[in-house]
C-alpha positions as CSV (number, residue, x, y, z in Angstrom):
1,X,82.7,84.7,114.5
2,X,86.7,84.1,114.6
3,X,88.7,86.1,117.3
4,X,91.2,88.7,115.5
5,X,94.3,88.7,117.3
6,X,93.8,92.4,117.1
7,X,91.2,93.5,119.4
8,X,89.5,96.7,120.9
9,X,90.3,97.9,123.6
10,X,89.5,100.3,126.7
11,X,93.4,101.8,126.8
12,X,93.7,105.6,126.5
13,X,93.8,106.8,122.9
14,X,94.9,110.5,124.6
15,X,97.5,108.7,126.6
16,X,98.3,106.3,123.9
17,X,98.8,109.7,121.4
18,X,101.0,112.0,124.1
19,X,103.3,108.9,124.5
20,X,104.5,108.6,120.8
21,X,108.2,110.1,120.9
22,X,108.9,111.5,118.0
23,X,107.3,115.5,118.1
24,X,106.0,115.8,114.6
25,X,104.6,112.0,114.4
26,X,103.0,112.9,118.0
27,X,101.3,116.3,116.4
28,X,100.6,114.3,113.1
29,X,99.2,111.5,114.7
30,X,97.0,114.2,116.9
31,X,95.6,115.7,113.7
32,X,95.3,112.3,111.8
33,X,93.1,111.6,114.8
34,X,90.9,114.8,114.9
35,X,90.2,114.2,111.4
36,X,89.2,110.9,111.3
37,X,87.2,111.7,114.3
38,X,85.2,114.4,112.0
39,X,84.7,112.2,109.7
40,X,83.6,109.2,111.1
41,X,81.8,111.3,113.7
42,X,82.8,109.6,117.5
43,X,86.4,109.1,119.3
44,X,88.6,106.6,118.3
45,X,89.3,103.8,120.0
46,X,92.8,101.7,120.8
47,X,93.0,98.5,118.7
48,X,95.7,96.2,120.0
49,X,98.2,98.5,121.7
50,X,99.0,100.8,119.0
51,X,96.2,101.5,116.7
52,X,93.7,104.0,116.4
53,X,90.2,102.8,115.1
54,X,87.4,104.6,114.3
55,X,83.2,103.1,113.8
56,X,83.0,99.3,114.1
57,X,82.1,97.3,111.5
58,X,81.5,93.3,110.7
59,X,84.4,92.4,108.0
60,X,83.2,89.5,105.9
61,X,85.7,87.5,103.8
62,X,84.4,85.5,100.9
63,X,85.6,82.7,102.6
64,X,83.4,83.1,105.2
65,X,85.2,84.3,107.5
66,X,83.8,87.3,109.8
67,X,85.7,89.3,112.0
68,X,85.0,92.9,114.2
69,X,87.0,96.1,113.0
70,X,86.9,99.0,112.1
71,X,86.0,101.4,109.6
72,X,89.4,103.8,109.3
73,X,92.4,103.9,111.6
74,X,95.8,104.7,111.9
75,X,98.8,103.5,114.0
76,X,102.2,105.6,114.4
77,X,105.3,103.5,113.6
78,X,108.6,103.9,113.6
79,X,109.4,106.4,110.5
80,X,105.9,106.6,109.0
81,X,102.4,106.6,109.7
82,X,99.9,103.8,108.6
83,X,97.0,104.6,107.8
84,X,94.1,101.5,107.5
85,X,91.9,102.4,105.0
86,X,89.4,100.5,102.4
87,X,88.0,101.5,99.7
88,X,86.3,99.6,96.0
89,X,85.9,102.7,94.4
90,X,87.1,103.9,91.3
91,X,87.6,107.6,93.1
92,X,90.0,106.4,95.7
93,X,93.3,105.6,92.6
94,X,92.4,109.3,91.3
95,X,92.5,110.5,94.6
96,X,96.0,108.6,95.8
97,X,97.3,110.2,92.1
98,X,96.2,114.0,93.7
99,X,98.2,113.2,97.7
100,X,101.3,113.4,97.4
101,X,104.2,111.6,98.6
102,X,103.0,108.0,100.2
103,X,103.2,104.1,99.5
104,X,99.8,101.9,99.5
105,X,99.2,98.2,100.0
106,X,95.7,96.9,100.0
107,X,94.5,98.2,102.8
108,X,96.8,100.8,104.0
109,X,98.1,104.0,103.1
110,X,101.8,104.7,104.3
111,X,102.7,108.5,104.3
112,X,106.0,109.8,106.5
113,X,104.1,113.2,107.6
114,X,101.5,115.4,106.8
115,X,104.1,117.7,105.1
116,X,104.1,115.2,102.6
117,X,101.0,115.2,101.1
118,X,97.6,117.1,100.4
119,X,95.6,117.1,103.8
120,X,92.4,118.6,102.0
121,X,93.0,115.2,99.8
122,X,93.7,113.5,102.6
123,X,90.4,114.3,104.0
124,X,88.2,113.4,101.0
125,X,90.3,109.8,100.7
126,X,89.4,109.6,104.4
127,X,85.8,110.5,103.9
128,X,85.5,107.8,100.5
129,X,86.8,105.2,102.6
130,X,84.7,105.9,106.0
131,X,81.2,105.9,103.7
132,X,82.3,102.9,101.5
133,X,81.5,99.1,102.1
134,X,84.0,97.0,103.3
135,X,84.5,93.8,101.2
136,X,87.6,91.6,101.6
C-alpha cells in the first residue's frame, strides 16, 4: 500500500480543537466535531496536524493505488472550515442546493461558519457521505 503523506495520528483532537484562535471557528469546529462523531459513531482522530478524521477506510484509486483514510473529516483554516467529504450519490447535489452559503471541490465542502448554512442539512450530507462507498 503507498504511504500518504497525510497520516493518523495519536495528537489530541481536544487539544488540537481548544488551540484554534479564532472563537466562533473554535465553537464551530467543536460542533462540526460532535456531529461527525454521532454520525460516524467513535472520536475523531488527528490526521496530519490539523485534521479531524472520523472511521478508517481503504481508498482505492482505479489506478490501483490504495491508501488509509478516512471516512469524513474536517480541518479549521484560516477563514473557513473544510470539510472532507465523499459522496456518488445523486442525493448529495440536491442536498448542497438545500445548505446554504458554501463552495465544493471534489471532495470537500468549504463553508465560513455554521451561521451560514442549514446544520439539520448539514447533518443529512454528513450522514450520505459517512454511509456511502468511497470510490476515487
Amino acid at each position: 500500500m503507498s504511504q500518504n503523506k497525510t497520516q493518523k495520528t495519536k495528537a489530541s483532537v481536544a487539544q488540537f480543537l481548544n488551540a484554534v484562535e479564532d472563537k466562533q471557528q473554535r465553537a464551530d469546529s467543536k460542533a462540526i466535531d460532535k456531529m461527525m462523531k454521532a454520525v460516524v459513531g467513535r472520536k475523531g482522530a488527528m490526521w496530519g496536524e490539523s485534521i479531524v478524521g472520523f472511521g478508517d477506510i481503504e481508498l482505492k484509486y482505479a489506478s490501483g493505488r490504495e491508501l488509509d483514510w478516512f471516512k469524513i473529516g474536517y480541518s479549521p483554516r484560516k477563514g473557513k472550515m473544510s470539510l472532507y467529504l465523499w459522496s456518488t450519490s445523486p442525493k448529495l447535489d440536491k442536498l448542497l442546493d438545500k445548505l446554504g452559503k458554501h463552495k465544493r471541490s471534489k471532495g470537500c465542502l468549504y463553508i465560513n461558519k455554521l451561521a451560514d448554512v442549514d446544520v439539520d442539512v448539514l447533518q443529512k450530507i454528513l450522514e450520505l457521505c459517512a454511509k456511502d462507498q468511497v470510490k476515487c
